[in-house]
N, C-alpha and C positions, 0 to 999 in steps of 0.2 A: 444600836447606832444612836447618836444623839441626834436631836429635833433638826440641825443643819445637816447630818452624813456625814459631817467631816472626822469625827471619833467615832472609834467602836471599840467598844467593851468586853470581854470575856471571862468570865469567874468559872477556872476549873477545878471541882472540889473530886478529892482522891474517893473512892468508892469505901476504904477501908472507916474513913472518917464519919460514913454513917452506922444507924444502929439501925438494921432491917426487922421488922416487924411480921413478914411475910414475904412470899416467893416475889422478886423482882426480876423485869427484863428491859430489853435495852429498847428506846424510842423517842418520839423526839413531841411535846408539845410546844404552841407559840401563844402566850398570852402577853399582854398590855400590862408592862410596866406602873402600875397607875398610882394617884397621889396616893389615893388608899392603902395599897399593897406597902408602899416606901414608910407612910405612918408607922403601920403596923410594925415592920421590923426595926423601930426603932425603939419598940417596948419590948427589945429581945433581952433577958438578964441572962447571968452564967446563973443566978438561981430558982430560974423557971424554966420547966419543959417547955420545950418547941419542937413540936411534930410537923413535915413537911408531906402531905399528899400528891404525887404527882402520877397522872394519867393522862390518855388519850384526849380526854373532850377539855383539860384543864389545871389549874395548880392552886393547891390550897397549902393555907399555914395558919396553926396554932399555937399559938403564947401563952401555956398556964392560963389563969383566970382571965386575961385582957381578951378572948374572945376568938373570934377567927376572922379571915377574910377569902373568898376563891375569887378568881380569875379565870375567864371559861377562855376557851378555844377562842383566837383569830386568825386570820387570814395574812400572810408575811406581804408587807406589800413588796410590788415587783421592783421596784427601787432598791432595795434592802436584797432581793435576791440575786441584782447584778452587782450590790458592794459585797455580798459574799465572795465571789467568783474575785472580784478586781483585788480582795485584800488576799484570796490562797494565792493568786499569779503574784501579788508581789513579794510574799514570801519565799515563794521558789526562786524570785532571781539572785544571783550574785549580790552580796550583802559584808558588810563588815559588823563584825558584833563583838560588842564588850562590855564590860562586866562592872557596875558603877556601883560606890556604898550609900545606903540608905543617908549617907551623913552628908553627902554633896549633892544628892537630889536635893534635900529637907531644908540645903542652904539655895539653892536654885528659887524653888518655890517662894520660900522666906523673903529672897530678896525682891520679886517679884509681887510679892502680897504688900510689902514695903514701897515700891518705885514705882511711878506711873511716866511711864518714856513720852515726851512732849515730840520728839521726831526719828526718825529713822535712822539708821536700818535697823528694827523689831525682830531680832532674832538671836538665837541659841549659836554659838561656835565652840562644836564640841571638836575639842586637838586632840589627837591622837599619836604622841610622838612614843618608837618603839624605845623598849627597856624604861619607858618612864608609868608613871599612874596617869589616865586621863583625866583631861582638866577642862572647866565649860567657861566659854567666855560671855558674858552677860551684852549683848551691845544694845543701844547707844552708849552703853555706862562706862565700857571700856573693862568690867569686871570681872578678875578672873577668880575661878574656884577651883583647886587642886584635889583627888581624890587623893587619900589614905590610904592605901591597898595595894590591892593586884596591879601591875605595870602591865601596859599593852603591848601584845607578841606577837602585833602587825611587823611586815617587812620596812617598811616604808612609813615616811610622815604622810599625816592625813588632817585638811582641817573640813568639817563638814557642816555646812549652815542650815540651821532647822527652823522655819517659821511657823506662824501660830500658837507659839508658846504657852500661851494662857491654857490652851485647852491641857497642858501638866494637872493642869491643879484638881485633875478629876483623881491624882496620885496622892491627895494630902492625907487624906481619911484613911490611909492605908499604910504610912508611914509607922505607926507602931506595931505595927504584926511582920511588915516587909523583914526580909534577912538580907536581901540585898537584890539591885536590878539590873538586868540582862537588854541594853538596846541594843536591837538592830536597825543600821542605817542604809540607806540604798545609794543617798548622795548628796549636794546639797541641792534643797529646794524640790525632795522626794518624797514618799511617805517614811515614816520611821516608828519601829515599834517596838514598845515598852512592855515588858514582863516583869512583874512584880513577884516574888517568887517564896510564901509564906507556910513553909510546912505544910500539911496537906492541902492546901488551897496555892493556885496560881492567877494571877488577873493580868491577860493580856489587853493593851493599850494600845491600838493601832490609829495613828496618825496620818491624813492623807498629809501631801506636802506642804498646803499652807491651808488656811480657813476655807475662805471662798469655793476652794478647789475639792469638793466633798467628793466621796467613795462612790457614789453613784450616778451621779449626772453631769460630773463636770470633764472636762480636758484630761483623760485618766493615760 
């Protein structure tokens, strides 16, 4: 979860994708994110080994000559254990999802990393018309971006307003590995959630429905 609860994160890497060195089983530790930890993996090259340690009391990793760093066991706080629970129930409800190219997020962002909106309405209108590609409207700007692809093979027109938009941008750094992304929406002004979907790796981006309104303590 981020420092607010209002995003949450999930990087699923496919089990084939590592190289096991010993008998492995399935379990679950919780370690702190920490500044340290993020350093480090930023001295990860494709021509240095990086060994990942994971057990019970904790999670370590090493990078060739740059060293190591672990991270011991902590305690999930109970905040985090009831946005677990709020973001599977809203996966289970009734949802519209579709299928967006990496080229009209990457313009989303763009324009947003570019435009600082002086008044309202602050938000995302992704249209949904059947037999066409969807297309996202940027407001207050009036902007619209058409996707290049797949058309949407909804019944019906749909247009769905998503705010807090900024919190996308935790999607840029991932923009050259993505193949392409999978949102699901619930409605406008609901949570909505991003899957980034990269060969054996997936990063889910779940969004509550605006900033304020985070996955654990808020109006859910």
């Amino acid at each position: 979860f981020a420092k607010d609860e209002s995003a949450y994160g999930c990087l699923t890497v496919a089990r084939d994708a590592f190289g096991g060195e010993g008998a492995a089983g399935n379990g679950t530790t919780n370690v702190d994110y920490s500044l340290e930890l993020y350093e480090h993996f930023q001295t990860l090259r494709t021509y240095r080994p990086t060994r990942l340690f994971v057990d019970p009391t904790g999670f370590e990793v090493h990078t060739g000559s740059a060293g190591g760093v672990r991270e011991e066991k902590i305690d999930v706080p109970p905040s985090w254990l009831r946005g677990f629970g709020q973001i599977q129930a809203a996966m289970m409800l009734p949802a519209t999802r579709v299928t967006l190219p990496v080229e009209l997020v990457y313009g989303v962002l763009a324009f947003l990393r570019r435009h600082r909106e002086k008044a309202g309405p602050r938000c995302l209108r992704l249209v949904l018309v059947p037999g066409a590609p969807p297309a996202i409207v940027i407001d207050p700007f009036g902007v619209e971006l058409r996707a290049k692809g797949p058309v949407y093979e909804g019944a019906k027109l749909e247009e769905v307003k998503l705010w807090g938009r900024r919190r996308l941008m935790t999607l840029a750094r991932l923009l050259p590995l993505t193949e392409r992304f999978e949102v699901t929406v619930l409605g406008s002004g609901l949570p909505s959630i991003w899957t980034a979907h990269m060969g054996e790796m997936r990063f889910t981006l779940a969004l509550s429905g605006w900033t304020a309104n985070d996955w654990a303590r808020g109006a859910n």
